[in-house]
N, C-alpha and C positions, 0 to 999 in steps of 0.2 A: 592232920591234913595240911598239904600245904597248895594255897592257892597261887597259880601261876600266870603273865599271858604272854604268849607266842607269836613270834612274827619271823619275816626274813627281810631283808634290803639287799640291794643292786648297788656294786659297787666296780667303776671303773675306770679306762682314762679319758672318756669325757667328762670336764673339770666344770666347773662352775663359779667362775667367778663373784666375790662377794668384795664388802666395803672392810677398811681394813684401816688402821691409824698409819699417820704420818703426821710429821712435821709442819710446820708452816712453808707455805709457798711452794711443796713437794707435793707433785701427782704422782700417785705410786703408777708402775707399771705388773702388770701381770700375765703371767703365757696363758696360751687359751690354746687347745688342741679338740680333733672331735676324733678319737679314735675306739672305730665298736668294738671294745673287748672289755670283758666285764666277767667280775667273781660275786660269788652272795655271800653273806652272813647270815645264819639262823640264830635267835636269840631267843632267850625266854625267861624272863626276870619276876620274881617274886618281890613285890614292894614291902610287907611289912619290915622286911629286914636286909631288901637289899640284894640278896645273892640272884645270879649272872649267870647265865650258862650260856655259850658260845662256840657256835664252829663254823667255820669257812671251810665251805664246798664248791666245787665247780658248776655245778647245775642246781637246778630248783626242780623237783620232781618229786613221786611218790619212794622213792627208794630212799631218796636222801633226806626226805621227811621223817623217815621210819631209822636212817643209821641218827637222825638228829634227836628225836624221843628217846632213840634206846639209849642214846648218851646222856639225855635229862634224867631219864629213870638209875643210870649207872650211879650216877651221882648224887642219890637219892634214895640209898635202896630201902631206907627204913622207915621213908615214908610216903601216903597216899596222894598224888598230885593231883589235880582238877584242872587243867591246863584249859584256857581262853584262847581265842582262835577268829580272825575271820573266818571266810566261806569261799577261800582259794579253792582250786578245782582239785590240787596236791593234797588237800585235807580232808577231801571227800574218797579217794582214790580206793576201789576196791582193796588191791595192794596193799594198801598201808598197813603195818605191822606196828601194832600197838602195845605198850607194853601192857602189863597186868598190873602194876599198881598206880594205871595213871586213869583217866576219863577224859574224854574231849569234849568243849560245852562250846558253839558257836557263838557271837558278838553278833549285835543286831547286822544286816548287811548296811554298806557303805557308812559307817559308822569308825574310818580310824581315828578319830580324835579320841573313843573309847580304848584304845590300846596304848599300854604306857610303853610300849617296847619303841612306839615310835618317836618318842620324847629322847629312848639312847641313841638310835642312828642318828638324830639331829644332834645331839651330842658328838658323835663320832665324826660327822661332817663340817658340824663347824669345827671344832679343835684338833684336828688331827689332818683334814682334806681339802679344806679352804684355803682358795688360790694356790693348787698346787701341783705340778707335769710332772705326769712319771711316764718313764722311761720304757717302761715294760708290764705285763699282767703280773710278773713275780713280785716288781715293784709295789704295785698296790696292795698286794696280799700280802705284803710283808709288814705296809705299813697300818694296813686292817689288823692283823694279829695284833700286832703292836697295842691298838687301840682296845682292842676287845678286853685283851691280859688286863692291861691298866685299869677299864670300867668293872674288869672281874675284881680286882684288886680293892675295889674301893668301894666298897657295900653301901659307906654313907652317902658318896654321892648318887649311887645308883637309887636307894630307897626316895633321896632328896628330890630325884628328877623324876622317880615313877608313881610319887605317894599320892595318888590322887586322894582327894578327900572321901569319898563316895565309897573307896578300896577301905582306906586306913582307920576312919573314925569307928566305924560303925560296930559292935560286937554284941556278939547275941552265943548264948548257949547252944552249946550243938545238941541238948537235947529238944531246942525249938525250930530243927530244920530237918524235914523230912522231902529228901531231895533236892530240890532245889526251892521249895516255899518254906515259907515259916506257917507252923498249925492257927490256924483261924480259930477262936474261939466259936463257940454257939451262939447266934444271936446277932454277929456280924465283929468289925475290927474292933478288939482289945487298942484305942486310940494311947494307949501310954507306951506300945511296944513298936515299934517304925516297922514294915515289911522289907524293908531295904536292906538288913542288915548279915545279909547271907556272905558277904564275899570277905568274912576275916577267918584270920586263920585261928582260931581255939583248937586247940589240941586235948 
């Protein structure tokens, strides 16, 4: 089984100015534009080890949720996903077209600090999109891809930025989880085995 979580970000040419090095005695200058055109990212990263799945789509909807799973699942066909998710309206969507070896398990609401996907777009934004005009919507998307290849490319920093501790430590036998709890003993909690320990990936 491999655990995963899901998300998308909004990416476009209104820029965001952030602090940046320089020199002594040198205030840096930087463009600032507000222009509404915007492309998303879907991402969905498995931390024990890293790997990155990533597409750039024009819209955010139930169709492009369902070409973005089937691309998670293509890439994956050998094994069972358990995919994490907020409670977008996209992820509710009758529509949606799921694949068969995945599940979909919602994230408390208003709870993105629980999602490590959004540790990579903050990634992506600072080193790739800080302080920076583009020209055009192709512009952006070019250098979104750009970025995505690169964080696919490199598992270590991807697993380094998503390993939350709470994902990563914990391991328990999958024959002591039956859905989503671990079996309770008779009598009340077995105090030497943590209930916490459902979201590693044992194979």
């Amino acid at each position: 089984m491999r655990v995963m979580f899901q998300d998308e970000a909004r990416f476009g040419r209104i820029n965001d100015p952030r602090r940046c090095w320089a020199p002594r005695v040198f205030r840096p200058e930087v463009g600032m534009q507000i222009v509404r055109e915007y492309t998303y990212a879907f991402g969905a990263v498995s931390p024990p080890d890293g790997a990155l799945d990533t597409l750039v789509l024009p819209v955010v909807n139930a169709e492009a949720m369902s070409i973005f799973w089937a691309e998670v699942a293509r890439r994956h066909p050998e094994e069972f996903i358990l995919m994490f998710l907020d409670g977008a309206g996209w992820h509710r969507a009758n529509s949606l077209v799921i694949p068969e070896n995945m599940r979909l398990e919602a994230l408390p609401p208003y709870s993105p600090q629980l999602n490590p996907m959004e540790h990579i777009w903050d990634e992506v934004r600072e080193k790739w999109f800080a302080n920076e005009v583009f020209d055009s919507l192709d512009d952006v998307e070019d250098r979104l891809v750009e970025a995505l290849v690169a964080l696919e490319g490199n598992e270590d920093l991807a697993a380094s930025t998503t390993g939350f501790d709470w994902i990563i430590i914990p391991r328990c036998n999958q024959k002591d989880i039956i859905g989503r709890n671990l079996l309770r003993p008779k009598g009340g909690r077995d105090k030497s085995r943590p209930y916490n320990c459902c979201l590693s990936t044992a194979t």
